[in-house]
C-alpha positions as MATLAB code, in Angstrom:
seq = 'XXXXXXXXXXXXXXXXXXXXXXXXXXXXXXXXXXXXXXXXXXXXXXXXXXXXXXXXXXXXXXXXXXXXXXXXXXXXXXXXXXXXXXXXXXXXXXXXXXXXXXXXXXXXXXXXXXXXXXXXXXXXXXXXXXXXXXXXXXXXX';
ca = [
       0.000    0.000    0.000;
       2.890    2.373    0.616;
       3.857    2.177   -3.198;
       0.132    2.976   -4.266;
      -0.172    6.273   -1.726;
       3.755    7.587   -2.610;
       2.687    8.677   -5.642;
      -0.481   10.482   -4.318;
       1.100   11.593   -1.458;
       3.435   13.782   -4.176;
       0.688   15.932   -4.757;
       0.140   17.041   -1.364;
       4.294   17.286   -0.803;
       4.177   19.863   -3.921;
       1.419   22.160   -2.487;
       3.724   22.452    0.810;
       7.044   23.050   -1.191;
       4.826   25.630   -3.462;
       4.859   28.132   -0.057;
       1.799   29.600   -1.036;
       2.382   29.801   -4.414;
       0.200   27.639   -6.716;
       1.990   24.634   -8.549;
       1.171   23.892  -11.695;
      -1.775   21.114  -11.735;
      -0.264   17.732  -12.113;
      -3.107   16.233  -13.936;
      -1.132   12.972  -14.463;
      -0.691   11.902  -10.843;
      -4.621   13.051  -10.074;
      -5.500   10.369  -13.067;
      -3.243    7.965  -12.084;
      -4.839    8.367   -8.296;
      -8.300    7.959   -9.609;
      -7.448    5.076  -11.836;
      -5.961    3.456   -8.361;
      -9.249    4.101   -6.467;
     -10.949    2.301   -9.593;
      -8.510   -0.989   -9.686;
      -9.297   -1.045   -6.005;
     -13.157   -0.989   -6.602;
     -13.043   -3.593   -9.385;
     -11.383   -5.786   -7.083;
     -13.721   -5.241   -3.906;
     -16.508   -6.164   -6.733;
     -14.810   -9.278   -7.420;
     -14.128  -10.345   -4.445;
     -17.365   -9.892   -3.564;
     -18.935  -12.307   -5.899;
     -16.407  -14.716   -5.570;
     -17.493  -14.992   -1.979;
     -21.270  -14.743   -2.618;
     -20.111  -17.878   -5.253;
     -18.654  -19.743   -3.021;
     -21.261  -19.232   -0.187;
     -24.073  -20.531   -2.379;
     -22.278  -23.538   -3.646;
     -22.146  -24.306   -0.204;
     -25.520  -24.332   -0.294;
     -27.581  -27.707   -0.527;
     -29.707  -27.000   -3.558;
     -32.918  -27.621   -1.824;
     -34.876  -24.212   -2.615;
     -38.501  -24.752   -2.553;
     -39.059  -22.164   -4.738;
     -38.328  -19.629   -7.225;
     -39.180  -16.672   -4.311;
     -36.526  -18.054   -1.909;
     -34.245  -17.994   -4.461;
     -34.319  -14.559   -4.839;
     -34.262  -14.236   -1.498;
     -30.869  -16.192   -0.742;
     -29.079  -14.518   -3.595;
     -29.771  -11.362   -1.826;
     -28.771  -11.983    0.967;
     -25.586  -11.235    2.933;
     -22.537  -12.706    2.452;
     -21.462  -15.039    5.371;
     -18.253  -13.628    6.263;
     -16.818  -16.345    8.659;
     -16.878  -18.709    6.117;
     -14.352  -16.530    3.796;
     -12.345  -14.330    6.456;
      -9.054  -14.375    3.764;
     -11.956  -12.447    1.569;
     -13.248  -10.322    4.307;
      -9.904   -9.260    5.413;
      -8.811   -8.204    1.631;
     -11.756   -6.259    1.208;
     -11.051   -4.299    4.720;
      -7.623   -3.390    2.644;
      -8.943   -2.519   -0.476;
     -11.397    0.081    0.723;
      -9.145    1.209    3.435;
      -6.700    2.188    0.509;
      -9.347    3.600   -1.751;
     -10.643    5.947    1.649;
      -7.165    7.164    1.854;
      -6.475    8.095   -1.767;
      -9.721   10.092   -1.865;
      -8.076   12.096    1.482;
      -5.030   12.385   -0.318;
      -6.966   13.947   -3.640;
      -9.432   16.315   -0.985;
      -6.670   17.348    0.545;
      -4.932   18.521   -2.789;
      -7.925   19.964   -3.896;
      -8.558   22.063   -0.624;
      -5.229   23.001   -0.808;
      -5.205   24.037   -4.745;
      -8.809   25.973   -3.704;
      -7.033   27.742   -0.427;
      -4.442   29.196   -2.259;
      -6.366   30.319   -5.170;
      -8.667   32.175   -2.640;
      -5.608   33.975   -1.259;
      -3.968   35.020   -4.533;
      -7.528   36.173   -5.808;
      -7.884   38.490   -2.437;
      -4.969   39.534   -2.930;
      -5.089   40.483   -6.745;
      -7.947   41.792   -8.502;
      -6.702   39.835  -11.933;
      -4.552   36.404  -11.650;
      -1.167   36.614  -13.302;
      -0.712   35.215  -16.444;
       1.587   32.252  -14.583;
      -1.119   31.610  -11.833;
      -3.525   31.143  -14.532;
      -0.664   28.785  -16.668;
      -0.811   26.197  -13.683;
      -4.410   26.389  -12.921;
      -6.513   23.185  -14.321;
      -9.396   23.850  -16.864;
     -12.039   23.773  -14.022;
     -10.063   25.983  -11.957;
      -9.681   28.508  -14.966;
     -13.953   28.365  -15.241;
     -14.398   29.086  -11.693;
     -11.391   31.668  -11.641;
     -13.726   33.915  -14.602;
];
């Protein structure tokens, strides 16, 4: 997990070394962040029905009817029966909660000092505007 954050963590490492300055957006390691958060999802999903899987071929196929069914494919997962599943899913979203804080706290920082430079100038220099991203030029108008 420490390799998957470092990278994240960059972003965060620039806004501090920036002293109140803004950095220039590093769109890469924000898409490389989000495409982390969505590997981690996919495999939270699949883990997920490889332990609903398992848990019903457990099952003795004795289902009455079509109704319960339904009813035992919705319902929850038995964890104790797949803790090695449980436990990776714990560390999957665990790491997907703390890349969002990373990215929030980049963004809040990005949005801080683009408050300050805007109180403190009526029009944003031409290289505060260079290392703003496209949304942050729109709201900057």
């Amino acid at each position: 997990m420490a390799e998957l954050t470092r990278r994240a963590t960059t972003l965060i490492k620039e806004m501090i070394t920036a002293d109140g300055r803004l950095p220039a957006y590093n769109e890469e390691v924000v898409r490389q962040t989000l495409q982390q958060i969505s590997s981690h999802q996919d495999g939270i999903t699949q883990m997920m029905t490889e332990a609903a899987r398992a848990q019903n071929q457990q099952r003795q196929p004795q289902q009455e009817s079509l109704e319960e069914q339904i009813e035992e494919d919705d319902a929850a997962v038995d964890w104790t029966n797949s803790p090695e599943h449980a436990g990776a899913i714990v560390v999957h979203h665990e790491t997907i909660l703390k890349l969002k804080r990373i990215l929030l706290t980049y963004m809040k920082m990005r949005q801080d000092c683009l408050i300050n430079v805007r109180w403190a100038q009526r029009m944003l220099k031409a290289d505060v505007r260079e290392n703003m991203s496209p949304q942050e030029q729109q709201v900057g108008r």
